[in-house]
N, C-alpha and C positions, 0 to 999 in steps of 0.2 A: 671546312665542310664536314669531314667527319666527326668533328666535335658536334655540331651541330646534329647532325643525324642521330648521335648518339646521345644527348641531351634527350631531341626528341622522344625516342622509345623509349629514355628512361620515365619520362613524364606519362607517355601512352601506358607502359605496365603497370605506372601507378595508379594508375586514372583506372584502368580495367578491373585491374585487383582490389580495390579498395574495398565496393562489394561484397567481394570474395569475404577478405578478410573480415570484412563487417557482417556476413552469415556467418562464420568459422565460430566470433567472438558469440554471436546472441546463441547459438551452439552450445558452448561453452559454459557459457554463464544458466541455459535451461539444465544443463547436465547437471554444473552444480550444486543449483536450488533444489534439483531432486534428490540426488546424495545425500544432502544437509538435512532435507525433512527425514530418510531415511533414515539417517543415524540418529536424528531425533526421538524417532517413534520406536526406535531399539534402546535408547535410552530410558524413552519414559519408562519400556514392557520392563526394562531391568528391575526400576524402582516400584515395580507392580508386588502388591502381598503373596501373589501364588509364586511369581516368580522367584522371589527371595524363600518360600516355604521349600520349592520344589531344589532349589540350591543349598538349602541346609539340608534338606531329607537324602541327597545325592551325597554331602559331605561328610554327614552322620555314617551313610552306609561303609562308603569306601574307608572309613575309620574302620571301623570293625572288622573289616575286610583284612587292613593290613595287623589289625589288631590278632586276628587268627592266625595269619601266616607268621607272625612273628612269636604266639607262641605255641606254632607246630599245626594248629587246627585246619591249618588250608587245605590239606591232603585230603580230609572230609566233604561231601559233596557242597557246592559252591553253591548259597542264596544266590536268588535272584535278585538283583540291584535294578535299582529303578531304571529304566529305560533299556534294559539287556533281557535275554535272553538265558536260559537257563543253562549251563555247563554245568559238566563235573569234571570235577581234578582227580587224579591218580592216586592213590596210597601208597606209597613208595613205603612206608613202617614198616606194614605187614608182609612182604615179599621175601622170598630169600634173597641176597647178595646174590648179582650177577646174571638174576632170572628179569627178562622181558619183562615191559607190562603187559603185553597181549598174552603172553604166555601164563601170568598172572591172572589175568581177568579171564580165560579158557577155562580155570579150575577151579572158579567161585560157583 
């Protein structure tokens, strides 16, 4: 008898759930068709002209960039790079040993 009982419910959970699971899946499956077009349409922007101009113009800069700091020029005020914001860097050259930069930049 309790086999039987227990047969039963298993059959009733699955009878109820199936439903369930059967929204869960078509769920699922709309999620992934929209991901899919998603990465699609970042795929195609990649292989767009501005967007490959706008990824060498970005590559070109930060050359230069480490281009100066490697031969000392970084200390000099910092271009503007595509999509930033304007910084300056510090001159550490011209300072005496041991003095602050605030204390440095107080006396220019």
């Amino acid at each position: 008898m309790t086999v039987f009982i227990a047969v039963l419910l298993i059959v009733l959970f699955i009878t109820l759930a199936d439903p369930v699971i059967r929204l869960i899946r078509l769920e699922l499956r709309y999620k992934g068709k929209q991901e899919e077009k998603i990465l699609e349409a970042k795929t195609n922007a990649l292989e767009d002209g501005q967007i490959q101009a706008a990824m060498a113009e970005r590559a070109d800069w930060e050359a230069g960039q480490l281009a100066d700091r490697i031969l000392g020029a970084a200390a000099l005020p910092v271009k503007q790079g595509p999509g930033f914001t304007t910084a300056t860097a510090i001159d550490h050259r011209s300072r005496p040993r041991g003095e602050s930069p605030k204390a440095h930049s107080d006396q220019d």
